[in-house]
TIMARRO-515554 format. One line per field, with one value per atom (N, C-alpha, C): residue number from 0; residue in three letters; atom name; x, y, z. Coordinates in nm, 4 decimals. Layout:
# residues N
seq: (NUM, ...)
type: (ALA, ...)
atom: (CA, ...)
u: (X, ...)
v: (Y, ...)
w: (Z, ...)
//
This chain:
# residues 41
seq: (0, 0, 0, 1, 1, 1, 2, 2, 2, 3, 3, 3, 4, 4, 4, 5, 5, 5, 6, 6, 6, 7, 7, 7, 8, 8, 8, 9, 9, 9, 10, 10, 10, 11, 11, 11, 12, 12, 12, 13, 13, 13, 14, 14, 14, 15, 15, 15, 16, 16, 16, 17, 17, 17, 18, 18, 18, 19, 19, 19, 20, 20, 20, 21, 21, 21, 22, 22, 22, 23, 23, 23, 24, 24, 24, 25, 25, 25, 26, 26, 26, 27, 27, 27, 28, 28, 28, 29, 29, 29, 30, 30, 30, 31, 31, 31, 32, 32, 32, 33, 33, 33, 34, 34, 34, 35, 35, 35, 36, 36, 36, 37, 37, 37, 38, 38, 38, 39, 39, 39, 40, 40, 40)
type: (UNK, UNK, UNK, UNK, UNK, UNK, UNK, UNK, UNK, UNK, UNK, UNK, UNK, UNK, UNK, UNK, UNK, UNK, UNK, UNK, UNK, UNK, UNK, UNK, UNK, UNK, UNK, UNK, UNK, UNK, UNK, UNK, UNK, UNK, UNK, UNK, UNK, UNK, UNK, UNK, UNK, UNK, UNK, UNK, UNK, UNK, UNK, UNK, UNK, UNK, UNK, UNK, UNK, UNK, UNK, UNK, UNK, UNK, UNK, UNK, UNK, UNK, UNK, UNK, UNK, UNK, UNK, UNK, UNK, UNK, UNK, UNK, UNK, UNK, UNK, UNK, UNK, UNK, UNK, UNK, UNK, UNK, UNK, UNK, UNK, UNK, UNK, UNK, UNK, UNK, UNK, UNK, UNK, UNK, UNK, UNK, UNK, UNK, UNK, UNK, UNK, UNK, UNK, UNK, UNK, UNK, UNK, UNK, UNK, UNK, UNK, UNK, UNK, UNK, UNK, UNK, UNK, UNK, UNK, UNK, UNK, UNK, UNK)
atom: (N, CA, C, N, CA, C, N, CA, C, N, CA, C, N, CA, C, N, CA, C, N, CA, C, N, CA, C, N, CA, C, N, CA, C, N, CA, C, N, CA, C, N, CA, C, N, CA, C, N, CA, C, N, CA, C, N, CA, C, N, CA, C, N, CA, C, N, CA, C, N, CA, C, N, CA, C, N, CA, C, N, CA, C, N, CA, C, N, CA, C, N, CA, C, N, CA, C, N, CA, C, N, CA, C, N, CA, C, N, CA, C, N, CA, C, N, CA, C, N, CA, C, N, CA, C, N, CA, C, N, CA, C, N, CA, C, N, CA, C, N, CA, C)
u: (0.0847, 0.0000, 0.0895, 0.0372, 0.1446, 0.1354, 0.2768, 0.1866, 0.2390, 0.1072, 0.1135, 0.1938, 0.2994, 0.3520, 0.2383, 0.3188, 0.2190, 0.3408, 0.2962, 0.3381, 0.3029, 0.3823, 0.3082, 0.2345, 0.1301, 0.1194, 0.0748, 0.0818, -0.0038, -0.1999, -0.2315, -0.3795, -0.4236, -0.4217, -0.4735, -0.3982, -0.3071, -0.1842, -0.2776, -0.2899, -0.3866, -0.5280, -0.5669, -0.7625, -0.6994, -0.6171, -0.6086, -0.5601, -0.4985, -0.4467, -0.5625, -0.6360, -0.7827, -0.8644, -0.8673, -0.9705, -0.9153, -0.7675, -0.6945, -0.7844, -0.7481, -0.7855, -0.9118, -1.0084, -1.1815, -1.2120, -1.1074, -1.1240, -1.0646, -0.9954, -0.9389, -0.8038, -0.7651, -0.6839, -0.5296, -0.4416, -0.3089, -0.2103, -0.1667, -0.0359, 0.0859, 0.1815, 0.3309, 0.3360, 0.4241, 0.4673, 0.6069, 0.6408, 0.7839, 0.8708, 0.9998, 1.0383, 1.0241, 0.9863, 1.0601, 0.9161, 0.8106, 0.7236, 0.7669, 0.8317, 0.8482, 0.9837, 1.1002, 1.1926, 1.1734, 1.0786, 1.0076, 0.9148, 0.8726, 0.7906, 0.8969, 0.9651, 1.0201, 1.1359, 1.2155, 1.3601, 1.4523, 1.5687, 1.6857, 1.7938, 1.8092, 1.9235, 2.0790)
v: (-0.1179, 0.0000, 0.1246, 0.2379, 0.3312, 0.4522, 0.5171, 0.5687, 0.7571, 0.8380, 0.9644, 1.0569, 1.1468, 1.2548, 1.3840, 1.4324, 1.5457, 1.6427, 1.7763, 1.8740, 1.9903, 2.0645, 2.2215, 2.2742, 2.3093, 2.4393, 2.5542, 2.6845, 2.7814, 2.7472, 2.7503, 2.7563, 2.8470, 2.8921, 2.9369, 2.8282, 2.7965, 2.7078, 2.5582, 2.5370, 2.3646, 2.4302, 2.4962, 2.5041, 2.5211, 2.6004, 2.5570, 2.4378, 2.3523, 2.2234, 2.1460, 2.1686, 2.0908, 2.0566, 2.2312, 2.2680, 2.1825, 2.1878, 2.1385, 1.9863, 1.9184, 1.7697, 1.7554, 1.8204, 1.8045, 1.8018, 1.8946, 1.9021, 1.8116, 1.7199, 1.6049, 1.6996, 1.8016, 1.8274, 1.8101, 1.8000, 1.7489, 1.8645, 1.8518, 1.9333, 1.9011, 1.9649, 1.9555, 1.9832, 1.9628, 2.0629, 2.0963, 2.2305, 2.2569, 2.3557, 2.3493, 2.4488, 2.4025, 2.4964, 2.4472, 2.3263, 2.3320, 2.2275, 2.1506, 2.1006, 1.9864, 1.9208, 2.0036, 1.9757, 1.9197, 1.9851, 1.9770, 1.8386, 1.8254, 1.6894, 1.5645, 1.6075, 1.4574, 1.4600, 1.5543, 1.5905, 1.6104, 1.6432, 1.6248, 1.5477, 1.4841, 1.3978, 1.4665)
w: (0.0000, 0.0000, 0.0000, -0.0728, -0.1125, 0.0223, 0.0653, 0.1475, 0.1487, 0.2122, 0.1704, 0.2304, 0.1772, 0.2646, 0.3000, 0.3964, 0.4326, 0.4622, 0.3699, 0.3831, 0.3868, 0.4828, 0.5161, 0.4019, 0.3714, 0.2684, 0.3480, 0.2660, 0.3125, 0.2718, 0.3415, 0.3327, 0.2025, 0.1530, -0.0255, -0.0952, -0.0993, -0.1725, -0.1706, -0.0279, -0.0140, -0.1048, -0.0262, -0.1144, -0.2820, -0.3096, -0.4657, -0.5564, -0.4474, -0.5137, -0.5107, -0.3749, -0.3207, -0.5016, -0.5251, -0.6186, -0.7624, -0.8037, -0.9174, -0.8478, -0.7990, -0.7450, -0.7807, -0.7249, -0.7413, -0.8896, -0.9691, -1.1006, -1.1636, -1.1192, -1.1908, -1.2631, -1.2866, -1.3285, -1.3233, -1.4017, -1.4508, -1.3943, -1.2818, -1.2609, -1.2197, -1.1844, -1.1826, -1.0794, -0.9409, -0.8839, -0.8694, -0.8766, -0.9057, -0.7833, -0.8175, -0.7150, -0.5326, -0.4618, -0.3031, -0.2099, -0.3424, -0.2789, -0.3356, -0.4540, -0.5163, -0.4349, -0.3924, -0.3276, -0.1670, -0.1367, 0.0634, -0.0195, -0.0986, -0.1002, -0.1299, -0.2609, -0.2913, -0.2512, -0.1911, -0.0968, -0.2205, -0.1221, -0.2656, -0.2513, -0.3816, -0.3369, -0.4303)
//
């Protein structure tokens, strides 16, 4: 079973990813969330 990170957002930042999600929509994430999510090696 795969399992989920959890990371800080600012609250506008979550309700707009929320909203991308509800919409089924296709995004990227780049820059210092993409680094704080998948770390760096």
């Amino acid at each position: 079973m795969a399992t989920r990170k959890t990371i800080s957002l600012d609250p506008n930042f979550k309700e707009f990813i929320a909203l991308l999600n509800s919409e089924r929509v296709r995004y990227l994430l780049l820059g210092g969330y993409a680094v704080n999510y998948y770390g760096y090696h």
